[in-house]
mmCIF file of the C-alpha atoms, coordinates in Angstrom:
data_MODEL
# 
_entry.id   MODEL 
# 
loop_
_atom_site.group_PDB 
_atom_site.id 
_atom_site.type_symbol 
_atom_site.label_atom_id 
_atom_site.label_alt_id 
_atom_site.label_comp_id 
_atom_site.label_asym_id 
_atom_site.label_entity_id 
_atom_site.label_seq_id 
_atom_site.pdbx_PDB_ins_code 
_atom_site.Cartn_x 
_atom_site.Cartn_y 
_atom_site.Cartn_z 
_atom_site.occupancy 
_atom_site.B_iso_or_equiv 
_atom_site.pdbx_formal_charge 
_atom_site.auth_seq_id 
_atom_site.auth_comp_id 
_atom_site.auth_asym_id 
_atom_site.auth_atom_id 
_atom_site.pdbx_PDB_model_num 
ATOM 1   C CA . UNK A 1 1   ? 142.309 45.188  23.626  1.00 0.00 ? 1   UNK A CA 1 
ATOM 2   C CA . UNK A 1 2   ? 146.068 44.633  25.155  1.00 0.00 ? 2   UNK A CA 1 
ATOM 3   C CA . UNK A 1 3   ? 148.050 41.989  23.605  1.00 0.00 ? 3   UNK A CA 1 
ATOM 4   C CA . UNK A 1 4   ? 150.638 40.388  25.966  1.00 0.00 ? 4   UNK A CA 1 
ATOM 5   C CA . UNK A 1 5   ? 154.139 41.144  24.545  1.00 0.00 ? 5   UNK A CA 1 
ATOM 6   C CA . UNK A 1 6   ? 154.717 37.873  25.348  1.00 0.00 ? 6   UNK A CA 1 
ATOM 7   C CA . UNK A 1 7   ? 152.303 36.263  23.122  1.00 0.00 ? 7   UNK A CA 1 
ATOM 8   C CA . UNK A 1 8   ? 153.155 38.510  20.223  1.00 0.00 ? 8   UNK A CA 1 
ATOM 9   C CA . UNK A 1 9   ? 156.639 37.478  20.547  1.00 0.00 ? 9   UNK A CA 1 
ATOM 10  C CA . UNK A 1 10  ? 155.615 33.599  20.818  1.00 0.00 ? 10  UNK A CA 1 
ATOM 11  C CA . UNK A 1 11  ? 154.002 34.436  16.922  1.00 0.00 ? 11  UNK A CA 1 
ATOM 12  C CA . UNK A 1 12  ? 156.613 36.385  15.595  1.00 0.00 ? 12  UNK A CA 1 
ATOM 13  C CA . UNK A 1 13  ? 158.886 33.586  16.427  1.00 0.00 ? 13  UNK A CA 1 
ATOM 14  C CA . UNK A 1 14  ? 156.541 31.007  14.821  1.00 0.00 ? 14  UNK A CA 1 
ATOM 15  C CA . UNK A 1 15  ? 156.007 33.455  12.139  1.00 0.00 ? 15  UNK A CA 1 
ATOM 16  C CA . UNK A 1 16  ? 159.635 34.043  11.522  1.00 0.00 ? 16  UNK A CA 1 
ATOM 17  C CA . UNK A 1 17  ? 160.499 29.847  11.526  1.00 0.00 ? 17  UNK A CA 1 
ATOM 18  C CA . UNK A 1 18  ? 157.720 29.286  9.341   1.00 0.00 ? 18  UNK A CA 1 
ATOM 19  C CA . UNK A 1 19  ? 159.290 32.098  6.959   1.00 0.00 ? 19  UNK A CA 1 
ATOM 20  C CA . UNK A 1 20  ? 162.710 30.688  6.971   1.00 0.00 ? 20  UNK A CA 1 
ATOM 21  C CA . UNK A 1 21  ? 161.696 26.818  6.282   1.00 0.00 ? 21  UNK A CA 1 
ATOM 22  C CA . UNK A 1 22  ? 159.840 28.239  3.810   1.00 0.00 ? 22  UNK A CA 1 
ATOM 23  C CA . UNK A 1 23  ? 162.901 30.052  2.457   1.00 0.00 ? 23  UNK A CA 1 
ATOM 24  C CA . UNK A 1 24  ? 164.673 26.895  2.902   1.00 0.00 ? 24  UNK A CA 1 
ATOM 25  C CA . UNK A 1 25  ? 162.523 24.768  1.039   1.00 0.00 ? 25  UNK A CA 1 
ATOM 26  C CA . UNK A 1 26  ? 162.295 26.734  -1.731  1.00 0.00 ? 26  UNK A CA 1 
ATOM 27  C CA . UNK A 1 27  ? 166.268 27.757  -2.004  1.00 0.00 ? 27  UNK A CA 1 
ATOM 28  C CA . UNK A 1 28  ? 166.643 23.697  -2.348  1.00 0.00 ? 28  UNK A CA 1 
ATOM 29  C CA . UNK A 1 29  ? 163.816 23.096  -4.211  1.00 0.00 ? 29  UNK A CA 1 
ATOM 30  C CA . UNK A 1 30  ? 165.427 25.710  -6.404  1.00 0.00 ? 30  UNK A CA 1 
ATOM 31  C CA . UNK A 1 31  ? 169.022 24.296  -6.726  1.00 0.00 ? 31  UNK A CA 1 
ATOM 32  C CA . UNK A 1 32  ? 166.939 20.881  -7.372  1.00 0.00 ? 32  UNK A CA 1 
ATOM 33  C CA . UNK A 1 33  ? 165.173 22.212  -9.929  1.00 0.00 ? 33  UNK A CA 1 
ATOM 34  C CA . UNK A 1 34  ? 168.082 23.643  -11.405 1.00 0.00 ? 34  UNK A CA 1 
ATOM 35  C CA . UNK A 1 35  ? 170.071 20.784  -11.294 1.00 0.00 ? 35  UNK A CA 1 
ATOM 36  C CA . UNK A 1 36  ? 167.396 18.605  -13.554 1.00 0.00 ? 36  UNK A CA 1 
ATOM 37  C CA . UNK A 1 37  ? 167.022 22.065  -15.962 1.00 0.00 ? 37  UNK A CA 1 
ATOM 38  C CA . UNK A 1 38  ? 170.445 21.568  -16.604 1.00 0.00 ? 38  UNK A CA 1 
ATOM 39  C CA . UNK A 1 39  ? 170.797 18.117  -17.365 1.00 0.00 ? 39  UNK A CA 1 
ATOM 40  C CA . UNK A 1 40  ? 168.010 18.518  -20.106 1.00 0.00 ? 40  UNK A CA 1 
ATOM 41  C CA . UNK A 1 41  ? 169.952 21.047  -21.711 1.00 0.00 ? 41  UNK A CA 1 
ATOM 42  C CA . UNK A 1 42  ? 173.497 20.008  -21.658 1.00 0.00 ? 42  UNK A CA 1 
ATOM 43  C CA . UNK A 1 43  ? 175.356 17.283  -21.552 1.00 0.00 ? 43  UNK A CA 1 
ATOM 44  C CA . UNK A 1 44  ? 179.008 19.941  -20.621 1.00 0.00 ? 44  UNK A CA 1 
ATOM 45  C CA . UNK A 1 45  ? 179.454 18.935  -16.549 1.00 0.00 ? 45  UNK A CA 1 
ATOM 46  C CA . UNK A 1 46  ? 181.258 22.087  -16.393 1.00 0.00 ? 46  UNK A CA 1 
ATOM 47  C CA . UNK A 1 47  ? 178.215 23.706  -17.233 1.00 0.00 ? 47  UNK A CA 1 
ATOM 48  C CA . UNK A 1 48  ? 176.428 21.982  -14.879 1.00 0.00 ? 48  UNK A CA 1 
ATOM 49  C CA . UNK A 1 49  ? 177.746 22.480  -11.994 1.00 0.00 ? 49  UNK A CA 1 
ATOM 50  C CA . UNK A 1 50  ? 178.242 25.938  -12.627 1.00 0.00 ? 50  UNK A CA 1 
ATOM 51  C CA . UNK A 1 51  ? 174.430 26.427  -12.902 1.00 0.00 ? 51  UNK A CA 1 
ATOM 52  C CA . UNK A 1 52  ? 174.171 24.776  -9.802  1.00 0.00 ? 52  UNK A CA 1 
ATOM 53  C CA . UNK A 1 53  ? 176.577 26.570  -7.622  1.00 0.00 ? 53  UNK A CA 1 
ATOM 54  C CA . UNK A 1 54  ? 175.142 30.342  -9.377  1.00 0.00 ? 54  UNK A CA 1 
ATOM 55  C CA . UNK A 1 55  ? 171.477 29.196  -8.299  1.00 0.00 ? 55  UNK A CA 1 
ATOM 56  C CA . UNK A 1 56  ? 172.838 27.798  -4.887  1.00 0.00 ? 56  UNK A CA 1 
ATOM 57  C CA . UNK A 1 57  ? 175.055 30.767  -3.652  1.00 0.00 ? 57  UNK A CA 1 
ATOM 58  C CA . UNK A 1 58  ? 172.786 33.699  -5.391  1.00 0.00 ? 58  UNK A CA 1 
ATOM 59  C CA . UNK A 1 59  ? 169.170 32.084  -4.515  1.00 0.00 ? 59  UNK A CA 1 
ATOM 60  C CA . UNK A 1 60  ? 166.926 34.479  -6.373  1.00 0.00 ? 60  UNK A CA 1 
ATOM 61  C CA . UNK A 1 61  ? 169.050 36.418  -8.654  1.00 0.00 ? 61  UNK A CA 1 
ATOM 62  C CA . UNK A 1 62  ? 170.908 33.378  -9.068  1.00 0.00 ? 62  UNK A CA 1 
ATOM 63  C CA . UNK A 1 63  ? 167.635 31.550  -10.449 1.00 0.00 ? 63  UNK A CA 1 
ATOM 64  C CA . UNK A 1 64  ? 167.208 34.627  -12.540 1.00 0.00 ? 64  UNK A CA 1 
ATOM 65  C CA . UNK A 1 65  ? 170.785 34.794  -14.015 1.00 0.00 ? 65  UNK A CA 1 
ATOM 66  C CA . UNK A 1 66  ? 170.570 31.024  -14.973 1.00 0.00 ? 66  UNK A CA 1 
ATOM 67  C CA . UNK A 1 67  ? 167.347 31.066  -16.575 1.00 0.00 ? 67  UNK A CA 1 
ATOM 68  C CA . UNK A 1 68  ? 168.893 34.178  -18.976 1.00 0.00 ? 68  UNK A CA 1 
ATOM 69  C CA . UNK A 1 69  ? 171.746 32.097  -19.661 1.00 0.00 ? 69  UNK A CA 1 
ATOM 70  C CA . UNK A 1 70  ? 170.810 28.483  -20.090 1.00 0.00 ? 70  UNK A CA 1 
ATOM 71  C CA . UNK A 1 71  ? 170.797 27.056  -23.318 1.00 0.00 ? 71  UNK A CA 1 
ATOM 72  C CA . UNK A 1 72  ? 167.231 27.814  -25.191 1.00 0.00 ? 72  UNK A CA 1 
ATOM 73  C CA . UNK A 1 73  ? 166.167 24.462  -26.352 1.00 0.00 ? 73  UNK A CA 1 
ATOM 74  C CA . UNK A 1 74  ? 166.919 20.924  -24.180 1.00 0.00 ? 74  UNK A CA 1 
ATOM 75  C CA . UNK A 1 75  ? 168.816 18.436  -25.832 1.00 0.00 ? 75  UNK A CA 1 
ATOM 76  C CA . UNK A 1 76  ? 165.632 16.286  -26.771 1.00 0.00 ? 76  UNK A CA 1 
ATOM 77  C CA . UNK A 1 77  ? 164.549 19.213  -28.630 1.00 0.00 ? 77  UNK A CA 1 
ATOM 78  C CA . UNK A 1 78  ? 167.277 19.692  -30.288 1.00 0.00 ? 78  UNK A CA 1 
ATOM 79  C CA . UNK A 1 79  ? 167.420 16.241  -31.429 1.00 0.00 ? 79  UNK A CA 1 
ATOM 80  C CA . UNK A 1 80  ? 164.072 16.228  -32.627 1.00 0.00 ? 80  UNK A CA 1 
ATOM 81  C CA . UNK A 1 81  ? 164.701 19.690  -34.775 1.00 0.00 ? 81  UNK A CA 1 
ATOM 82  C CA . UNK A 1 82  ? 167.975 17.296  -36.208 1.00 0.00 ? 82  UNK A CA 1 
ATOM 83  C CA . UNK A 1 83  ? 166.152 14.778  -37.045 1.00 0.00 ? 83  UNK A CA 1 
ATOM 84  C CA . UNK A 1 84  ? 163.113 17.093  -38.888 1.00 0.00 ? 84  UNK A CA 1 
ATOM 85  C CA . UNK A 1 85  ? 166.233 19.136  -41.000 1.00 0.00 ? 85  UNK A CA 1 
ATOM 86  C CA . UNK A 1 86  ? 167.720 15.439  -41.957 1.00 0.00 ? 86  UNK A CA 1 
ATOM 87  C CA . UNK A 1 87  ? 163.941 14.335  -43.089 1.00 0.00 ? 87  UNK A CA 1 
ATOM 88  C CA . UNK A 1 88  ? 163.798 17.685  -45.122 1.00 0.00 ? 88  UNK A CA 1 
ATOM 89  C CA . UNK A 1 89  ? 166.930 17.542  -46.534 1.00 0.00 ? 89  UNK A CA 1 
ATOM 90  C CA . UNK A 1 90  ? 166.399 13.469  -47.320 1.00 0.00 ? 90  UNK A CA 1 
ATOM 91  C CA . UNK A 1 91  ? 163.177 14.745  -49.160 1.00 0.00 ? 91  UNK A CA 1 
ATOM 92  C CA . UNK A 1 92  ? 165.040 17.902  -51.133 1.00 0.00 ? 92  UNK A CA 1 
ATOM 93  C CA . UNK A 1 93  ? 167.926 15.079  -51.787 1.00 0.00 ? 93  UNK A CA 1 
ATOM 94  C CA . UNK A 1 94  ? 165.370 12.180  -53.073 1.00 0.00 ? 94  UNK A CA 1 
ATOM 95  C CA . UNK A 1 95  ? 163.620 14.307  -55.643 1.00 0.00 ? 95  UNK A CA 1 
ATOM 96  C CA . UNK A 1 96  ? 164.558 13.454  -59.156 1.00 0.00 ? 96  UNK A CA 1 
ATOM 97  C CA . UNK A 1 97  ? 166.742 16.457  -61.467 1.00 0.00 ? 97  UNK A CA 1 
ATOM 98  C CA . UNK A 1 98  ? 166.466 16.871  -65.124 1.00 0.00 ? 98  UNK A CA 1 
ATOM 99  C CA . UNK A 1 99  ? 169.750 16.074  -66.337 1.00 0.00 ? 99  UNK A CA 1 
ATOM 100 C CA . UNK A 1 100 ? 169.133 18.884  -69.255 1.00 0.00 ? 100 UNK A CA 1 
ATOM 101 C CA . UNK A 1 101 ? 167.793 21.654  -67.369 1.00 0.00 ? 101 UNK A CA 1 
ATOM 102 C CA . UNK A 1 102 ? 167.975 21.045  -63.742 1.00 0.00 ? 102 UNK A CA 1 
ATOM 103 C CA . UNK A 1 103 ? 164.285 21.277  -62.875 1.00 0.00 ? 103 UNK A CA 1 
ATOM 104 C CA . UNK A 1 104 ? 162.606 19.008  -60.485 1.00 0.00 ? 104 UNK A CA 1 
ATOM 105 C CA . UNK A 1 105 ? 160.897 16.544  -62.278 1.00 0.00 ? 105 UNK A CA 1 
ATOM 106 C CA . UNK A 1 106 ? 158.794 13.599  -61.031 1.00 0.00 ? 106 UNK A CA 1 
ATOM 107 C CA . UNK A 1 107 ? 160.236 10.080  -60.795 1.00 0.00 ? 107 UNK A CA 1 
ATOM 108 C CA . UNK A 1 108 ? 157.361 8.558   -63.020 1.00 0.00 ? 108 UNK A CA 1 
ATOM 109 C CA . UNK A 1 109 ? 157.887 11.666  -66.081 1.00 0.00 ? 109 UNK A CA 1 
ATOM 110 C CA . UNK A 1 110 ? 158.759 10.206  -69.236 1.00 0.00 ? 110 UNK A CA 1 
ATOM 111 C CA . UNK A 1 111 ? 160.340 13.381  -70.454 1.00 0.00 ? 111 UNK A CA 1 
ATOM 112 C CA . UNK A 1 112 ? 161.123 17.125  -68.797 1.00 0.00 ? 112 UNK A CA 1 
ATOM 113 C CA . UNK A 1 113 ? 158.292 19.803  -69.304 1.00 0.00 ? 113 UNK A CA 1 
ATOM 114 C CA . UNK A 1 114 ? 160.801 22.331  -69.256 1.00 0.00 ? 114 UNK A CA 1 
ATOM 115 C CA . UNK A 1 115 ? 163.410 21.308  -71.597 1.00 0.00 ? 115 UNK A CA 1 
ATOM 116 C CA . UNK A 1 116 ? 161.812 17.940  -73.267 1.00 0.00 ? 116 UNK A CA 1 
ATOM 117 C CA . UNK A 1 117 ? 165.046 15.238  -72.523 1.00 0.00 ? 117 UNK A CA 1 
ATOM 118 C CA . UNK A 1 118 ? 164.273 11.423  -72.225 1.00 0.00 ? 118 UNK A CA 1 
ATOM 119 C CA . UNK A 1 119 ? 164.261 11.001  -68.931 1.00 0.00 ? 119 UNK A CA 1 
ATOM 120 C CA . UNK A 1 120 ? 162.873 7.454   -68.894 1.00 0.00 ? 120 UNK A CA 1 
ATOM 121 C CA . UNK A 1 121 ? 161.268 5.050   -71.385 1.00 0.00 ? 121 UNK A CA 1 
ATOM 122 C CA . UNK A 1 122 ? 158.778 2.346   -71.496 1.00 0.00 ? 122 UNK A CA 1 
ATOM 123 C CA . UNK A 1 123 ? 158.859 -1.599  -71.591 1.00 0.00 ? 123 UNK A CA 1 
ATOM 124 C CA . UNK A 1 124 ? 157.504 -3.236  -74.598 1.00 0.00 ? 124 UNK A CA 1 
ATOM 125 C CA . UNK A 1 125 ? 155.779 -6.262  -72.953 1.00 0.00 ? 125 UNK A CA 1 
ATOM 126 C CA . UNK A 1 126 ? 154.590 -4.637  -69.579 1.00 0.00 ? 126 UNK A CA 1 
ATOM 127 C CA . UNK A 1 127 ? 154.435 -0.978  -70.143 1.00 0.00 ? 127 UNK A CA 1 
ATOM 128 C CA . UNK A 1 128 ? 155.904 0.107   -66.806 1.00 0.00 ? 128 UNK A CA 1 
ATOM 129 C CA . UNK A 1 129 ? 158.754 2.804   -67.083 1.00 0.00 ? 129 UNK A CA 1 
ATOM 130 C CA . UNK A 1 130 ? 162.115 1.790   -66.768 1.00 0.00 ? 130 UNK A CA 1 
ATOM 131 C CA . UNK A 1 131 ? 165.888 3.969   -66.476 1.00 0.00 ? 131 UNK A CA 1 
ATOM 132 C CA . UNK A 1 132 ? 167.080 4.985   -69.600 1.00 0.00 ? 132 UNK A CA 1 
ATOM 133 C CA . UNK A 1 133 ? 170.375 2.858   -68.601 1.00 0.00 ? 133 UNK A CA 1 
ATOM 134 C CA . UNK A 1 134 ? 168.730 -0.608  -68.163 1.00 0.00 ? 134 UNK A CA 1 
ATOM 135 C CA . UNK A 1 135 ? 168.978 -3.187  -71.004 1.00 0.00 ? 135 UNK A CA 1 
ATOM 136 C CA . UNK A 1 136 ? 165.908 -5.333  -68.988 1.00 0.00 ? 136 UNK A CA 1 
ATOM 137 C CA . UNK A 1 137 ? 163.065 -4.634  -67.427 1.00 0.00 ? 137 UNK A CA 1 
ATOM 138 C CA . UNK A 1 138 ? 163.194 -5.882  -63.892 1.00 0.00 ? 138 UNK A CA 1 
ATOM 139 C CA . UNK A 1 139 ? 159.236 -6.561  -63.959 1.00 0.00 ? 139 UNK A CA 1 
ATOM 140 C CA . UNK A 1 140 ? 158.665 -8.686  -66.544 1.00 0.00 ? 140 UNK A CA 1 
ATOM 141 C CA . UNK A 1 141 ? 162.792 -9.161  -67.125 1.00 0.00 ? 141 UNK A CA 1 
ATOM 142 C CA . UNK A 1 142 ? 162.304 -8.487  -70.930 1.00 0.00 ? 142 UNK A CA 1 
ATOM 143 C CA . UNK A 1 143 ? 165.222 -7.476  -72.803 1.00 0.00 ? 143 UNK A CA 1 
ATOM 144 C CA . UNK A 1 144 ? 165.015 -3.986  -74.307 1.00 0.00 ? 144 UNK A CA 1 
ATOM 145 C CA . UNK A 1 145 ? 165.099 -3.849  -77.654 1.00 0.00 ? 145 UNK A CA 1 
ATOM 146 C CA . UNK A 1 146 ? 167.678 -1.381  -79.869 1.00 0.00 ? 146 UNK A CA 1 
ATOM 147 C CA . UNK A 1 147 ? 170.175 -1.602  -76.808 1.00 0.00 ? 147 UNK A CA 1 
ATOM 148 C CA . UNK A 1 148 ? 173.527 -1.350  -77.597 1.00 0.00 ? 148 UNK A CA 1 
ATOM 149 C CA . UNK A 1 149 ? 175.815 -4.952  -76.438 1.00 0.00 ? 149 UNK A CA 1 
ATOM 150 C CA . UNK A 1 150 ? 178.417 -4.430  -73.570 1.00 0.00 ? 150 UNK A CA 1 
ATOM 151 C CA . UNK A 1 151 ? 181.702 -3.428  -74.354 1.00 0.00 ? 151 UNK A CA 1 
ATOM 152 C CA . UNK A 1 152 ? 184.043 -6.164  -75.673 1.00 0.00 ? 152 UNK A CA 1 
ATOM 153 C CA . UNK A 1 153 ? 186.367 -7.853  -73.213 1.00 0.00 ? 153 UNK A CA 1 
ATOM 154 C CA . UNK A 1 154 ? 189.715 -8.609  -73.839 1.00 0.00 ? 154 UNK A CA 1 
ATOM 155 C CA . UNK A 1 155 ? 190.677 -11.500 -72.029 1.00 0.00 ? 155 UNK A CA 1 
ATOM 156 C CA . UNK A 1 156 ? 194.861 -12.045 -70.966 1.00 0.00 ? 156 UNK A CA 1 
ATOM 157 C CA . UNK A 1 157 ? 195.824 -15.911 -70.950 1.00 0.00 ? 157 UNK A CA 1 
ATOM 158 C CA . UNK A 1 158 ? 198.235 -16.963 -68.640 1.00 0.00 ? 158 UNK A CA 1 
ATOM 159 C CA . UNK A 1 159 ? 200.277 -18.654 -71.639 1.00 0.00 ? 159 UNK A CA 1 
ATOM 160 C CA . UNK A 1 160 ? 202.541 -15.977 -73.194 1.00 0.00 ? 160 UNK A CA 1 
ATOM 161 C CA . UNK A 1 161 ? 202.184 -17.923 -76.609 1.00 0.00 ? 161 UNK A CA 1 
ATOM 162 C CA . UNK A 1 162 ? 198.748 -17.478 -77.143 1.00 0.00 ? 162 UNK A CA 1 
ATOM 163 C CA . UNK A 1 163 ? 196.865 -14.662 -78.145 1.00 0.00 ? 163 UNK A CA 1 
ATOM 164 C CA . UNK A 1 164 ? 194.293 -12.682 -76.323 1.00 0.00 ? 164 UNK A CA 1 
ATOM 165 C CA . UNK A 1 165 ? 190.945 -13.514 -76.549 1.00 0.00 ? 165 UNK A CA 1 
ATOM 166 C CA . UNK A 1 166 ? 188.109 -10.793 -77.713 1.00 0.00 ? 166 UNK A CA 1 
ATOM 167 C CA . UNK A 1 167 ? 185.036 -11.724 -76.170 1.00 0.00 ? 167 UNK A CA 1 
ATOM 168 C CA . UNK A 1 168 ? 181.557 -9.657  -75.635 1.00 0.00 ? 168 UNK A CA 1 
ATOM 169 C CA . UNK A 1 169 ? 179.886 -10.384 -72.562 1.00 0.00 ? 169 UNK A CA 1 
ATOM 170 C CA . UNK A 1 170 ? 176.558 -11.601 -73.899 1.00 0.00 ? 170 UNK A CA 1 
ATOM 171 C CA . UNK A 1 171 ? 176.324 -12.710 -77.489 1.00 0.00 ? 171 UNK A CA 1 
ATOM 172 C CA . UNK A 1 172 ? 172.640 -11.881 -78.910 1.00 0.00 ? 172 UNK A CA 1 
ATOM 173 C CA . UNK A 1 173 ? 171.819 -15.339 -78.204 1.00 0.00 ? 173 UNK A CA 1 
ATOM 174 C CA . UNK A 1 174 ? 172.513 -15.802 -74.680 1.00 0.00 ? 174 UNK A CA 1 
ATOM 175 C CA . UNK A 1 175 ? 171.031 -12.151 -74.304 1.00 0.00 ? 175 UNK A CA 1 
ATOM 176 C CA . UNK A 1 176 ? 168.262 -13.196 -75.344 1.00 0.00 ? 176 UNK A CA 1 
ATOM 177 C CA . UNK A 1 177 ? 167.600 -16.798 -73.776 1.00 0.00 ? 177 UNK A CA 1 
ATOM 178 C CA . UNK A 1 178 ? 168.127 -15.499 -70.320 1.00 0.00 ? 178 UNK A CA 1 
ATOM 179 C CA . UNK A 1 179 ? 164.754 -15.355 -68.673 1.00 0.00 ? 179 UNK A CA 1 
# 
């Protein structure tokens, strides 16, 4: 069997232009792909059109040398891992502290385990727990009983003759008629 030189010439040819689009196609396809890689990682144009040119000029090696120098995570993934240390650190940050020892304590504990301070008390009427600081419960907006009245007031008239005023707030009797 004698193939004519010819022939086997005509089919290297076709060969070798099927090799090179191939080449071709996958060089841009490469620099393409590169391009979009990029843009998910960085937001630096600098960076991006370095990665670009590196892929475009080296081809292979060039594809190789970008993908061991890229940034490791894209910037959606790095938002998302943001947003999961804010949500852990809004959880660390929104557990109650024993003001005695410290501790971690529940936000419905009447009193620490660990070192046995106050750390809330409950309404009279209602029975739901309130902050040690409130003088009313904002449930059932019942005054709390053996609360100390607000600090006197001292109130400045605008006449120089006459004498300054000490007032409290809330007398007993207006403490106790609000609703």
């Amino acid at each position: 069997m004698t193939f004519d030189p010819a022939v086997l010439k005509q089919i290297t040819l076709i060969g070798t232009g099927f090799a090179v689009a191939f080449l071709a196609a996958l060089w841009l396809s490469l620099i393409f792909w590169a391009f979009r890689d990029i843009r998910t990682r960085t937001r630096d144009n600098f960076m991006r059109v370095l990665a670009v040119v590196v892929v475009a000029l080296l081809f292979l090696p060039g594809i190789l040398i970008y993908m061991i120098l890229r940034p490791a995570k894209t910037l959606e993934e790095e938002y998302q891992h943001s947003l999961e240390e804010e949500a852990l650190l809004q959880s660390i940050e929104d557990s109650a502290i024993c003001p005695g020892c410290s501790r971690r304590v529940d936000s419905e504990w009447l009193a620490c385990p660990s070192c046995h301070t106050r750390l809330k008390k409950k309404c009279e009427h209602c029975g739901r727990t309130i902050d040690l600081p409130w003088n009313l419960c904002p449930w059932c907006e019942t005054p709390v009983t053996g609360m100390r009245k607000e600090a006197p007031v001292v109130l400045q008239s605008h006449d120089p003759e006459q004498e300054p005023v000490q007032k409290t707030l809330l007398d007993d009797e207006e403490f106790y008629s609000h609703p």
